[in-house]
C-alpha positions as CSV (number, residue, x, y, z in Angstrom):
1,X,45.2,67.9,109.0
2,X,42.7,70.0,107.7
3,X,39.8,68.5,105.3
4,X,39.9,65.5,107.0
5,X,37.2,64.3,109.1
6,X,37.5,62.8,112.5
7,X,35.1,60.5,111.6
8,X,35.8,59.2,108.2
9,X,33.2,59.1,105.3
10,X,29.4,58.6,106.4
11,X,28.1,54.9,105.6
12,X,24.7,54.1,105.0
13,X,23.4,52.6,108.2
14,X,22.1,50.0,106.2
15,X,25.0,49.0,105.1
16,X,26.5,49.2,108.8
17,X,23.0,46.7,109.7
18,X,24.3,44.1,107.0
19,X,27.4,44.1,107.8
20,X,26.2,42.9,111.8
21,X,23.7,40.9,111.0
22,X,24.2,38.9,107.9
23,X,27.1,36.7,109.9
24,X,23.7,36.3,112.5
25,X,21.6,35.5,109.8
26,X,23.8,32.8,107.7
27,X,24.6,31.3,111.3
28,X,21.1,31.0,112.7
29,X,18.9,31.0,109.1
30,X,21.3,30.4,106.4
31,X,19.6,33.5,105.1
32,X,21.5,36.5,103.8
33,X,20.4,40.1,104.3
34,X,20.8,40.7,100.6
35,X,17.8,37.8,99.7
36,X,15.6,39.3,102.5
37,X,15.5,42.4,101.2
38,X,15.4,41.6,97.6
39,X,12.8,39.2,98.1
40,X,10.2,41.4,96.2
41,X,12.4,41.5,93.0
42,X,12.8,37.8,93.4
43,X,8.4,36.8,93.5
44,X,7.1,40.1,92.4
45,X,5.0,42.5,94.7
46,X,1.8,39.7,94.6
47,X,3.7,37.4,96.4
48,X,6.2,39.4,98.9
49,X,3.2,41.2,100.6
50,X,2.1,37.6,102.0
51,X,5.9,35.9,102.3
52,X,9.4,36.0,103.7
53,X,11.8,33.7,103.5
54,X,12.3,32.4,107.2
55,X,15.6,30.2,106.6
56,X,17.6,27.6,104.7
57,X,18.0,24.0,105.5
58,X,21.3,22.4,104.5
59,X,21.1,18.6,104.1
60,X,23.8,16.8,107.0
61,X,27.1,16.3,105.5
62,X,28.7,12.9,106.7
63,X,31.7,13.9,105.7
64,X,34.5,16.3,104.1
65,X,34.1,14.3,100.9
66,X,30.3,13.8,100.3
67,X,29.3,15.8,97.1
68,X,27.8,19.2,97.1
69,X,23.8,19.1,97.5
70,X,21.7,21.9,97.5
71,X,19.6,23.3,100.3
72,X,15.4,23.5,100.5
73,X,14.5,27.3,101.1
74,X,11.8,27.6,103.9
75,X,9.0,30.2,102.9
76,X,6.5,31.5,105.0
77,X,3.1,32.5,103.6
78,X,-0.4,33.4,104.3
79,X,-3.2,32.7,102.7
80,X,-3.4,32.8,98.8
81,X,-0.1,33.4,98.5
82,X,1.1,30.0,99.3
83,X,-0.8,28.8,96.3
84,X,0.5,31.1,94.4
85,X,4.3,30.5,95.3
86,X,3.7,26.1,95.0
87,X,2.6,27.1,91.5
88,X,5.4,29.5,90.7
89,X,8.0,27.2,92.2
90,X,9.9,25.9,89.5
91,X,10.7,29.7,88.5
92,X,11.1,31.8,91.8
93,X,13.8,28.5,93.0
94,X,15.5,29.6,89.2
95,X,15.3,33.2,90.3
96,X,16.9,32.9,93.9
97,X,19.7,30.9,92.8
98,X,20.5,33.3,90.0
99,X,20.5,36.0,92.9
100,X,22.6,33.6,95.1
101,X,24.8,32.9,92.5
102,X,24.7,29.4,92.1
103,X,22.6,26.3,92.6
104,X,21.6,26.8,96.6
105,X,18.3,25.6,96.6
106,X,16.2,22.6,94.8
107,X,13.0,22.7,96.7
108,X,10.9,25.7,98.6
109,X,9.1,23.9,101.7
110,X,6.1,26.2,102.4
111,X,4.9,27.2,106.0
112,X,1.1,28.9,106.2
113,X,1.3,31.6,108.9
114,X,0.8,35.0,109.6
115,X,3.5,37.3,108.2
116,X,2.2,40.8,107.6
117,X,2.2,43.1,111.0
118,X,-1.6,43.7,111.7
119,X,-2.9,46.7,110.8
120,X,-2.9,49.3,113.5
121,X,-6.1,51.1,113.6
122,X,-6.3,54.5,112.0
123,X,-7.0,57.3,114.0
124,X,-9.6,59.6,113.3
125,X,-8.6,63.0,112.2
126,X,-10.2,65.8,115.1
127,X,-13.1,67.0,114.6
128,X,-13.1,71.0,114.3
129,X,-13.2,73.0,117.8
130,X,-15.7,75.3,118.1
131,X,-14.9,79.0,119.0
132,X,-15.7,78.6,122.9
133,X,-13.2,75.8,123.2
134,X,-10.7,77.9,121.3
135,X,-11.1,80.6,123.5
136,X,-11.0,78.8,126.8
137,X,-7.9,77.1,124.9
138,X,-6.3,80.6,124.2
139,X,-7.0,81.8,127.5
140,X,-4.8,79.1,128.8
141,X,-2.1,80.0,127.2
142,X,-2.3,83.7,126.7
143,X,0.4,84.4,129.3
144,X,3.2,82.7,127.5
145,X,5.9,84.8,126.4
146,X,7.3,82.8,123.7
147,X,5.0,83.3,120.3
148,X,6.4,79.7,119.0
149,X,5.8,77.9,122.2
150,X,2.2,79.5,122.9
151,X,1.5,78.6,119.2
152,X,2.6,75.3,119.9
153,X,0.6,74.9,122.6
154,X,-2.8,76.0,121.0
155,X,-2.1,73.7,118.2
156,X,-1.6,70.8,120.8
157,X,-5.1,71.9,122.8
158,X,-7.0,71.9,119.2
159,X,-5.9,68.5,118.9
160,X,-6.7,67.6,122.5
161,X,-9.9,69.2,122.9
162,X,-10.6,67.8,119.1
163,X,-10.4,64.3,120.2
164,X,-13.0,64.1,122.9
165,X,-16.2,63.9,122.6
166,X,-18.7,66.6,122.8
């Protein structure tokens, strides 16, 4: 028994996060995991930083025998990038259906709404402590034993002290 691991060989946790959630996706979306994330080779980096693919919409099947018709992809955009995907239609539906494999989709129905995460506000670096706040800050901690904790500490007063106002 020895070399083996009790664990087996390490998986990308990606690949463990397909493997759950594709089965979600193709139930709920009709989506795969594998066009989600490979949307930006699909439209290019112009058009994936506004769009996502939100789902697919399989025409009804009225029965076992009706012939095979393919699916309109829902795309969600913002902004310039809708116009930008209605005019590159005719190639990005070529493109996902040579990722897919065969002919899935016909149309792309396009949906305007937000689809980037808002920008979170950058914090402002601290501004420099003068040599009386560094003291008072030192002071504080003088009595800690531990040179890695106390220099820890000092380094999280700088940035304390740094961030309020004078």
């Amino acid at each position: 028994m020895a070399g083996k691991r009790p664990f087996g060989n390490p998986v990308p946790v990606s690949d463990l996060v397909s493997q759950v959630l594709d089965p979600v996706m193709r139930k709920r979306a009709g989506l795969s995991i594998g066009l989600i994330q490979s949307w930006e080779e699909i439209v290019g980096p112009r058009i994936a930083a506004k769009s996502r693919p939100e789902k697919l919409q399989w025409p009804r099947r009225v029965s076992e025998d009706e012939a095979f018709r393919p699916a309109v992809l829902v795309v969600a955009c913002e902004g310039l990038a809708a116009l930008h995907l209605q005019h590159e239609t005719g190639e990005v539906i070529g493109r996902v259906n040579s990722f897919l494999g065969f002919e899935a989709i016909d149309r792309i129905r396009i949906v305007q709404k937000p689809v980037a995460a808002p920008e979170r506000a950058l914090r402002r670096k601290p501004r420099p402590v003068s040599p009386s706040e560094r003291s008072a800050i030192e002071g504080k901690v003088r009595l800690i034993e531990d040179e890695g904790l106390r220099a820890s500490l000092e380094r999280l007063g700088e940035a304390v002290v740094g961030t309020r106002r004078r």
